[in-house]
TORKOL-4160 file (C-alpha; in steps of 0.2 Angstrom, whole numbers, padded with zeros to 4 digits, m for minus):
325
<pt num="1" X="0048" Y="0096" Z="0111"/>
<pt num="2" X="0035" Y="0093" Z="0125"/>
<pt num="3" X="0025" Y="0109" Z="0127"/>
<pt num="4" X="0012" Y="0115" Z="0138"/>
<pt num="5" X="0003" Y="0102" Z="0153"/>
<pt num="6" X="m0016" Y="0104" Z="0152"/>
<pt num="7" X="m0026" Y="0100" Z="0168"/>
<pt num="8" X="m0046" Y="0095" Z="0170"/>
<pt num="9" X="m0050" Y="0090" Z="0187"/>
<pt num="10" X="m0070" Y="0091" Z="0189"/>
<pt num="11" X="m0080" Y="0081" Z="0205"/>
<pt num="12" X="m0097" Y="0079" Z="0205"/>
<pt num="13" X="m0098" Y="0082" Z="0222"/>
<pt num="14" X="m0086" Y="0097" Z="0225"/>
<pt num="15" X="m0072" Y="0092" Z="0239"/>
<pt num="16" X="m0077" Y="0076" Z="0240"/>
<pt num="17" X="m0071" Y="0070" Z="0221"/>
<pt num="18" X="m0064" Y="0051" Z="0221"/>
<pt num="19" X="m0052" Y="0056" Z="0205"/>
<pt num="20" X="m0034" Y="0060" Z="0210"/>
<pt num="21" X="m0020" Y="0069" Z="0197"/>
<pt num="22" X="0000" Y="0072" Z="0199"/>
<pt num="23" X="0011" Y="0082" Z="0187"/>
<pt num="24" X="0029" Y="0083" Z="0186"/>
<pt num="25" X="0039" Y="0092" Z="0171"/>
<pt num="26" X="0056" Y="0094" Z="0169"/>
<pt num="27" X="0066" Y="0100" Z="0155"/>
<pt num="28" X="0066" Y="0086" Z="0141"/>
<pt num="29" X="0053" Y="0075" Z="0153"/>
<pt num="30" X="0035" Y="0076" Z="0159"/>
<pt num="31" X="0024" Y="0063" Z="0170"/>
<pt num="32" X="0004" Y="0062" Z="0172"/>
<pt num="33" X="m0004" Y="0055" Z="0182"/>
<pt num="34" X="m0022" Y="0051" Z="0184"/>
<pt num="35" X="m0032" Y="0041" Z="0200"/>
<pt num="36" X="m0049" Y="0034" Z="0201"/>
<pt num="37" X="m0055" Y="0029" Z="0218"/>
<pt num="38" X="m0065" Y="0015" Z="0218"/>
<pt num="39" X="m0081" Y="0021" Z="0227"/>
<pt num="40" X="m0091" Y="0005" Z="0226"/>
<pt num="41" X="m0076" Y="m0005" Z="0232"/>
<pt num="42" X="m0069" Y="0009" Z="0246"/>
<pt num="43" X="m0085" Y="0017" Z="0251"/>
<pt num="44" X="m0081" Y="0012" Z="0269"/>
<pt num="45" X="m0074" Y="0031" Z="0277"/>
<pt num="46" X="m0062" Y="0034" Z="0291"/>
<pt num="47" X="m0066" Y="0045" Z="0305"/>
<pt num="48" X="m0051" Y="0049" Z="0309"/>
<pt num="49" X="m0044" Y="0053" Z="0291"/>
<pt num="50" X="m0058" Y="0067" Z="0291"/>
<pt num="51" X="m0072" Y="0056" Z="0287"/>
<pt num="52" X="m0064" Y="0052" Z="0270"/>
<pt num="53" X="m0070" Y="0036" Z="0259"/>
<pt num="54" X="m0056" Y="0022" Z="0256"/>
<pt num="55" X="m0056" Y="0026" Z="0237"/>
<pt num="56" X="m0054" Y="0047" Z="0241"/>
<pt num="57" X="m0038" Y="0041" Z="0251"/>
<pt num="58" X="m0032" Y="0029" Z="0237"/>
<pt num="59" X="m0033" Y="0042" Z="0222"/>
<pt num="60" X="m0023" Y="0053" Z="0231"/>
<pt num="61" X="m0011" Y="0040" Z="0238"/>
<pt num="62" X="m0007" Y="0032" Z="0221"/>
<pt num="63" X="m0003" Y="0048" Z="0213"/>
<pt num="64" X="0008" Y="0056" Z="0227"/>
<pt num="65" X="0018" Y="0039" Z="0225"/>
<pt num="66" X="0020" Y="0042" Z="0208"/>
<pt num="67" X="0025" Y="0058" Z="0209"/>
<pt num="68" X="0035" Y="0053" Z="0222"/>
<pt num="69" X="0043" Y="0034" Z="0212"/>
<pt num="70" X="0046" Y="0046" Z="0196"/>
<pt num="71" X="0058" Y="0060" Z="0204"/>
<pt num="72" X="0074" Y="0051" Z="0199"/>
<pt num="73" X="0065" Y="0041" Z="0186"/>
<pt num="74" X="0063" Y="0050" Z="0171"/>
<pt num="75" X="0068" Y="0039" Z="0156"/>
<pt num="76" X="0057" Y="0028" Z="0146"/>
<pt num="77" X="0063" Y="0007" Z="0146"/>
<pt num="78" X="0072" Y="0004" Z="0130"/>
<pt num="79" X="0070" Y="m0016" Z="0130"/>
<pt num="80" X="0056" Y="m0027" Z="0138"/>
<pt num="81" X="0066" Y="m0032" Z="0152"/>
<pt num="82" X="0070" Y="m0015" Z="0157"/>
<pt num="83" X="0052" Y="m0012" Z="0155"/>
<pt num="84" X="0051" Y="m0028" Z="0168"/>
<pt num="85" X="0062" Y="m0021" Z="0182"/>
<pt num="86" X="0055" Y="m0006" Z="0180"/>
<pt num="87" X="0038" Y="m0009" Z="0184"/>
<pt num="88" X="0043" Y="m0022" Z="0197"/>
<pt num="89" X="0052" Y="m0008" Z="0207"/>
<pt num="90" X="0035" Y="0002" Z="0204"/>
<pt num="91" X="0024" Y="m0010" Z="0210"/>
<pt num="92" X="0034" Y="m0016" Z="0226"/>
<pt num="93" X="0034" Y="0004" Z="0229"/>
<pt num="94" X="0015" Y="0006" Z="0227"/>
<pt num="95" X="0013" Y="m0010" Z="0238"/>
<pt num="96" X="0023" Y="m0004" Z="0252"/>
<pt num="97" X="0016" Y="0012" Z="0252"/>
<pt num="98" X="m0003" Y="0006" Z="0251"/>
<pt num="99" X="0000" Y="m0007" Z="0266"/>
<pt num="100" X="0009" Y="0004" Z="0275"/>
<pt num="101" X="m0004" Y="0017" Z="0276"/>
<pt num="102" X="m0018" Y="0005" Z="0278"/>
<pt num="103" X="m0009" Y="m0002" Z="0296"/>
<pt num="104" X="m0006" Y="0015" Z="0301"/>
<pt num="105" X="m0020" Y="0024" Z="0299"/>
<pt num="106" X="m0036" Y="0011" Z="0291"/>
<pt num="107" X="m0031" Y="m0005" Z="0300"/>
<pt num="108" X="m0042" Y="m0003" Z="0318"/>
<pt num="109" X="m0058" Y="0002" Z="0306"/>
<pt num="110" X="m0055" Y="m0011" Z="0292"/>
<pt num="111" X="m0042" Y="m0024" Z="0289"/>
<pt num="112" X="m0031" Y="m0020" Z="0276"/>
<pt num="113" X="m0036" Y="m0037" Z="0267"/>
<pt num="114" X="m0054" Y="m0042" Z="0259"/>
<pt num="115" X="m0069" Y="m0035" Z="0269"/>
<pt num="116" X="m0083" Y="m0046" Z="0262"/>
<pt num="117" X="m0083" Y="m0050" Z="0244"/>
<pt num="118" X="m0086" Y="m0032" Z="0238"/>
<pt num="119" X="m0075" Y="m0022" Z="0248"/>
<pt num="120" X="m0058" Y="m0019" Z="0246"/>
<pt num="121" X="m0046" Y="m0007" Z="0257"/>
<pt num="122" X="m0039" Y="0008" Z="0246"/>
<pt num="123" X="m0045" Y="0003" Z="0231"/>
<pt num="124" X="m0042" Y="0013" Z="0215"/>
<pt num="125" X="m0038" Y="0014" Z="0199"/>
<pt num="126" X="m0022" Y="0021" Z="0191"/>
<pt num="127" X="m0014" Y="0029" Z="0173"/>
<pt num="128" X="0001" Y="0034" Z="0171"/>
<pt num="129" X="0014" Y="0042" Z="0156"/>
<pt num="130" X="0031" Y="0045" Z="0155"/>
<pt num="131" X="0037" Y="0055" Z="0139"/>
<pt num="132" X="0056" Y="0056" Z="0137"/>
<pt num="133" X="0062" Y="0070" Z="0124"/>
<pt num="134" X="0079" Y="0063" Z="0123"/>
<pt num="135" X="0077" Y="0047" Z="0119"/>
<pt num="136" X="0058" Y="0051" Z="0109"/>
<pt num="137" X="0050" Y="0038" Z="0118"/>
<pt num="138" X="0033" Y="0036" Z="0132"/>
<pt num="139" X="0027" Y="0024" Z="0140"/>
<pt num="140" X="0010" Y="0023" Z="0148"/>
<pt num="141" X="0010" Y="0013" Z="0166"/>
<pt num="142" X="m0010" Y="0008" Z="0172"/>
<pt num="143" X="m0019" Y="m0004" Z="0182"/>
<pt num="144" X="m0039" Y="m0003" Z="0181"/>
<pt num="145" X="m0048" Y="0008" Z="0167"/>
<pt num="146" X="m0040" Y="0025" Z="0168"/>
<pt num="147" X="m0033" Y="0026" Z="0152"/>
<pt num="148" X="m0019" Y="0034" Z="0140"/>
<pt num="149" X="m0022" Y="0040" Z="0123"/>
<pt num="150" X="m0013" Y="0050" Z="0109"/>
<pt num="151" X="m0020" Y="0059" Z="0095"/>
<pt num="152" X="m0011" Y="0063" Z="0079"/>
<pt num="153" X="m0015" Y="0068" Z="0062"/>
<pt num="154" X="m0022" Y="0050" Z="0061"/>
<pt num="155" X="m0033" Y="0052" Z="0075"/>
<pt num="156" X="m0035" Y="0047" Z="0093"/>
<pt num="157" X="m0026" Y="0032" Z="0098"/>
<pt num="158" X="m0031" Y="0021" Z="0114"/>
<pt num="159" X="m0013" Y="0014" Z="0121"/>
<pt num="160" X="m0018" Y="0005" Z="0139"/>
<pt num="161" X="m0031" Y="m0010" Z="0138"/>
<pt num="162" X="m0044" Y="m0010" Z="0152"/>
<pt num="163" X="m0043" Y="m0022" Z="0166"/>
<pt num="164" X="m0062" Y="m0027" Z="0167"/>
<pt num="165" X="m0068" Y="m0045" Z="0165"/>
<pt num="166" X="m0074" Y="m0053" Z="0149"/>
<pt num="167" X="m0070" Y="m0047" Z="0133"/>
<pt num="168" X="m0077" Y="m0029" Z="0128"/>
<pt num="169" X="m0070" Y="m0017" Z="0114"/>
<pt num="170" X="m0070" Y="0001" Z="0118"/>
<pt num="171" X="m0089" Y="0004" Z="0112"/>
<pt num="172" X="m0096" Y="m0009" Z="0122"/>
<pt num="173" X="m0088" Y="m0004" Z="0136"/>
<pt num="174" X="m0099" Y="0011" Z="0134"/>
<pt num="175" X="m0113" Y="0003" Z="0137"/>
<pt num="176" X="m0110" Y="m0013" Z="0149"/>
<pt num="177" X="m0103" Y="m0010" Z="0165"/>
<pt num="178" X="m0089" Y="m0023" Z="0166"/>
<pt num="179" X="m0084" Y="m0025" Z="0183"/>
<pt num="180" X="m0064" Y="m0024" Z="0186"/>
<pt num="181" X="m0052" Y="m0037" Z="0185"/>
<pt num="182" X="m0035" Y="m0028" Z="0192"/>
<pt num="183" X="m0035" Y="m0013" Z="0202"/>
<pt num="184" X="m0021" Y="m0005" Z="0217"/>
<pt num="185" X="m0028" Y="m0009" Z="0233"/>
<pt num="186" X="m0020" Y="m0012" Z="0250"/>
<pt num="187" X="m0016" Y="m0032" Z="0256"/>
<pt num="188" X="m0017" Y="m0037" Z="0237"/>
<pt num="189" X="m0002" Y="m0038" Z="0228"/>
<pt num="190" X="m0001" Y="m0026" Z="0215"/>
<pt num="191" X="0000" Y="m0030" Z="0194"/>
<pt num="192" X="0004" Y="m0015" Z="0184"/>
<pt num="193" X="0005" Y="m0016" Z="0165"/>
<pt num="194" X="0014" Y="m0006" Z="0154"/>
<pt num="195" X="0015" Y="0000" Z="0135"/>
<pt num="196" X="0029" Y="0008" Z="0129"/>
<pt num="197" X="0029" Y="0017" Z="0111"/>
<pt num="198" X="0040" Y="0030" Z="0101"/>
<pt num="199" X="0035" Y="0049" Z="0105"/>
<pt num="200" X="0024" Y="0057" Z="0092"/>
<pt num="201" X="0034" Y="0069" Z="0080"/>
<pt num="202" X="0018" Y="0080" Z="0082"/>
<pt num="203" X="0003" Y="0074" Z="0094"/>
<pt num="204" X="m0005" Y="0076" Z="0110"/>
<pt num="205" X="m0002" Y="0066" Z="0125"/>
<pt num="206" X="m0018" Y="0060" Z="0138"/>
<pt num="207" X="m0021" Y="0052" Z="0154"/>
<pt num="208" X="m0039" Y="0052" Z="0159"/>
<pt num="209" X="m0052" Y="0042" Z="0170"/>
<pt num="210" X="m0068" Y="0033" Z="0162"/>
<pt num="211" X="m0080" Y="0050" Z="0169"/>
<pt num="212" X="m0071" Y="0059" Z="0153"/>
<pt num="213" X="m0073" Y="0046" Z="0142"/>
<pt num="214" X="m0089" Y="0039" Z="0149"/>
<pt num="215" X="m0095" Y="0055" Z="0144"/>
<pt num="216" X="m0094" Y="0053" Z="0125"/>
<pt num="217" X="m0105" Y="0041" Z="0115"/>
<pt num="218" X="m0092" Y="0035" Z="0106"/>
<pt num="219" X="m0073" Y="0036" Z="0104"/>
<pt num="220" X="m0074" Y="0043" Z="0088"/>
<pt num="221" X="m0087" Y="0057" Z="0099"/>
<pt num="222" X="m0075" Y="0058" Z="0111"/>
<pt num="223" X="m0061" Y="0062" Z="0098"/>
<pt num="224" X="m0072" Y="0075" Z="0091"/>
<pt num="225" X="m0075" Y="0083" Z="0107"/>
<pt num="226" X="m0056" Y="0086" Z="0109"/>
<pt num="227" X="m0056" Y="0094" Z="0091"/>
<pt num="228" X="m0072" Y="0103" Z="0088"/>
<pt num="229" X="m0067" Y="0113" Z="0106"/>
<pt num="230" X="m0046" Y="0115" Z="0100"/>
<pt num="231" X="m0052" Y="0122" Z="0082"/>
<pt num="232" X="m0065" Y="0134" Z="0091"/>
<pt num="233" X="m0049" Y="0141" Z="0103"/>
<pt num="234" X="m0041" Y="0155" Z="0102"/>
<pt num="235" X="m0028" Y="0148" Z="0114"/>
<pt num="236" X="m0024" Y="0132" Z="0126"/>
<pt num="237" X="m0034" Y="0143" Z="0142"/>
<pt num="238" X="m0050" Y="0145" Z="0132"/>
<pt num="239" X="m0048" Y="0128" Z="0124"/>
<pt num="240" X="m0046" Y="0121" Z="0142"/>
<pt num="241" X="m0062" Y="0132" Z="0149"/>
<pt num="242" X="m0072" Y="0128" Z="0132"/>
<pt num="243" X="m0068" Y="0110" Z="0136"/>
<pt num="244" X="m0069" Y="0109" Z="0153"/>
<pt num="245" X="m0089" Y="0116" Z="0151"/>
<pt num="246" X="m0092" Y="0104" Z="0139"/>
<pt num="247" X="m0088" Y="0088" Z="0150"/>
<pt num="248" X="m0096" Y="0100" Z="0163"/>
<pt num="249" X="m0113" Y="0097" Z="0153"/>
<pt num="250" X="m0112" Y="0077" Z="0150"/>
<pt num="251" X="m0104" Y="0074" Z="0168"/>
<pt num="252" X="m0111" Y="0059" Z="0178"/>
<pt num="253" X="m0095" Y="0054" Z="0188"/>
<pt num="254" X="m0081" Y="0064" Z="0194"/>
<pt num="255" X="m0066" Y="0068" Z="0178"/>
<pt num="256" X="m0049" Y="0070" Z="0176"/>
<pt num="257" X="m0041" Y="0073" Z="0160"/>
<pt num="258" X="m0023" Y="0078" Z="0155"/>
<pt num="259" X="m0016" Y="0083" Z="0139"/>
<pt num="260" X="0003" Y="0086" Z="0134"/>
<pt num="261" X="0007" Y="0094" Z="0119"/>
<pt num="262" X="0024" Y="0089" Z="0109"/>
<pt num="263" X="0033" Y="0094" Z="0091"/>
<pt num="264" X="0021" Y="0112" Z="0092"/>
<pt num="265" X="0030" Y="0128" Z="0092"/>
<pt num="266" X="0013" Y="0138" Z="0098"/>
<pt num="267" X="m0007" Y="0133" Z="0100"/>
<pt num="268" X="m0009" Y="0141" Z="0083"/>
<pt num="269" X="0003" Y="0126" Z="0074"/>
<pt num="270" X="m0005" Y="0115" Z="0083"/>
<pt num="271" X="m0023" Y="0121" Z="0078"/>
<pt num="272" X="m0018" Y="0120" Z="0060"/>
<pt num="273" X="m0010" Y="0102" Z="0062"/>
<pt num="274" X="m0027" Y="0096" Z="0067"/>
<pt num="275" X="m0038" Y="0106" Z="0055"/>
<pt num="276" X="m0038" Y="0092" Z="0042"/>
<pt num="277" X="m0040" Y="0079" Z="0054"/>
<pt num="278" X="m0055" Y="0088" Z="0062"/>
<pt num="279" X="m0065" Y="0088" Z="0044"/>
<pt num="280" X="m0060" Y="0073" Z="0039"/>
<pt num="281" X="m0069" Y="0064" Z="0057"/>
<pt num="282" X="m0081" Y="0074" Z="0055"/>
<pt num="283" X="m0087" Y="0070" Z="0036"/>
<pt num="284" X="m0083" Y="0053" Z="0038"/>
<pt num="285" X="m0088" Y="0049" Z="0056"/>
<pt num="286" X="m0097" Y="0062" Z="0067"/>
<pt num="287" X="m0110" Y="0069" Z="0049"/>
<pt num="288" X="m0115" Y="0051" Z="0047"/>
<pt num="289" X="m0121" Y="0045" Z="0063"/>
<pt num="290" X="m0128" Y="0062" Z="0071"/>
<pt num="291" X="m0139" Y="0063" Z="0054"/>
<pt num="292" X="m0146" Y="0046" Z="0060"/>
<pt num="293" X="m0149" Y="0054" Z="0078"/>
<pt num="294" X="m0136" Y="0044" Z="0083"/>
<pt num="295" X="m0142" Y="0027" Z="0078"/>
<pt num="296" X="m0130" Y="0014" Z="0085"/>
<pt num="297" X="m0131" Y="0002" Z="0071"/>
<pt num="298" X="m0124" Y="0016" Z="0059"/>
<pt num="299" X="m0112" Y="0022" Z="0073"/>
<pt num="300" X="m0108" Y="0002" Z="0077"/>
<pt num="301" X="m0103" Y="0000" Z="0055"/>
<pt num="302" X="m0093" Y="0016" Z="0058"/>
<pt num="303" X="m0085" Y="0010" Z="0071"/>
<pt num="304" X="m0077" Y="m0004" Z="0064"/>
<pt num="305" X="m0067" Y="0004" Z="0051"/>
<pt num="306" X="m0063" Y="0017" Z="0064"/>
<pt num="307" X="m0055" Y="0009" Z="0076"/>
<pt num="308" X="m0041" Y="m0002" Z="0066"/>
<pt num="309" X="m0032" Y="0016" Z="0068"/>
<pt num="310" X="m0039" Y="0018" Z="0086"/>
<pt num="311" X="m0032" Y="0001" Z="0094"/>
<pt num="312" X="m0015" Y="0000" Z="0100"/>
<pt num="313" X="m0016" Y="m0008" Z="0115"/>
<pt num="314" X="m0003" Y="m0019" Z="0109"/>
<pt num="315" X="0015" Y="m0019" Z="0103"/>
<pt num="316" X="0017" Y="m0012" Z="0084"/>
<pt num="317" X="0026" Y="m0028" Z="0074"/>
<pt num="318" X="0036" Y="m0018" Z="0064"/>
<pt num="319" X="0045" Y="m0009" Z="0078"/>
<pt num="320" X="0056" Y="m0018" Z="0090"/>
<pt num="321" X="0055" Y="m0002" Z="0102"/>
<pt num="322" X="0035" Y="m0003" Z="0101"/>
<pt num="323" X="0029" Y="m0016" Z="0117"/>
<pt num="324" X="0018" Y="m0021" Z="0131"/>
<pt num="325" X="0021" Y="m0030" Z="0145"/>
């Protein structure tokens, strides 16, 4: 049972935000969507698109087509290959629509291919879920860093594997800025990956953009931020507006996180589902480190036993239905 969508969509600069979102929910399927101009890369703005930067276009670009590829797409791959068509319909979709915009509107202020060694023409990032009730599946679709999550009664659980060069886990990406690998852009060909699992009995569904989790000091930090605000909720609109001014607080880039519920008949099931969970990271996880003022060779120990739950960026061996391609 897929339940309420949640929304966060915060810009450091108010109008002028690089993050993009789409939603679509239909009875027994949802999608998200989440976009992150690349501001470095697409900084160049077009006068005639209001004065907007290449990586503002982008965001918004990649999520309409999304939105717009997913209208009569809503099931899940059951088999790799499917999986395989699947995206290769997606990307000759993003492609065409990306270089199709750029000749129209970008092509006499830029070309649509490389413009010097750091510039690209509508760059941006791009995370994408698809959750099908029917058949209990999702599968995240991303290219870039935006990423997809769920958090059960296990914990938070990272499904899509950045695209950045060299190798970093996801507490060193923290703290070095690896530069990206793979991203959408226009006059490039487009390489989406995707990760399909089965749908949670009970769990919550993310997309966000690295300003949300950029914003914690750690995954397991960034797990307790999503508890610690649900257990201190009264309902899913003051645990949206609690967390919403709590990324508020620790914002240095623009944020876009959404949340889908599924297997919870209200906000107060789901609230008691987590409560164990929530003491658990805490005693074990969150106590430990902030005790040490946040020490990172107590934080880095920690992190070690916590994330052989937290890494599924790959297929799960004992289930046929659990891949990546």
């Amino acid at each position: 049972m897929l339940g309420e969508i949640m929304v966060i969509h915060m810009a450091v600069v108010p109008d002028n935000g690089e993050d993009s979102f789409a939603v679509s929910s239909l009875p027994g399927n949802v999608m998200l969507c989440v976009a992150d101009g690349c501001g470095g890369l697409g900084s160049k703005r077009y006068d005639k698109l209001d004065h907007r930067t290449g990586a503002y276009l982008a965001s918004r670009l990649a999520a309409r087509t999304m939105l717009n590829w997913t209208t009569d797409r809503t099931s899940v791959p059951w088999l790799p290959q499917d999986g395989f068509y699947q995206l290769l319909d997606l990307q000759l979709e993003v492609e065409a629509t990306f270089d199709g915009f750029a000749k129209t509107h970008c092509q006499e202020e830029s070309s649509c291919r490389i413009v010097g060694s750091m510039q690209r023409t509508l760059p941006t990032t791009l995370c994408a879920l698809l959750a099908d009730e029917k058949n209990a599946a999702c599968s995240f679709v991303w290219a870039g860093d935006s990423r997809g999550y769920t958090l059960d009664a296990d914990g938070l659980h990272q499904y899509t594997k950045d695209d950045v060069r060299g190798h970093a886990d996801a507490m060193d990406s923290l703290l070095l800025d690896r530069p990206l690998s793979n991203l959408i852009c226009a006059g490039q060909p487009v390489k989406l990956h995707m990760r399909r699992f089965a749908m949670p009995q009970k769990g919550l569904l993310f997309c966000m953009t690295d300003g949300v989790y950029h914003g914690a000091s750690s995954p397991m930090e960034l797990e307790m931020l999503l508890l610690d605000t649900m257990q201190h909720s009264a309902n899913q609109d003051r645990w949206q507006r609690k967390l919403e001014k709590m990324l508020a607080a620790v914002m240095q880039d623009d944020m876009t996180l959404l949340c889908c519920s599924c297997g919870f008949a209200d906000y107060d099931e789901m609230k008691l589902y987590y409560q164990p969970r929530f003491e658990q990271l805490k005693q074990e996880y969150i106590t430990p480190v902030r005790r040490k003022r946040g020490n990172r060779e107590v934080a880095r120990i920690l992190w070690e036993r916590y994330k052989e739950h937290y890494d599924r960026t790959e297929g799960m061996a004992d289930d046929q239905q659990d891949w990546r391609i």
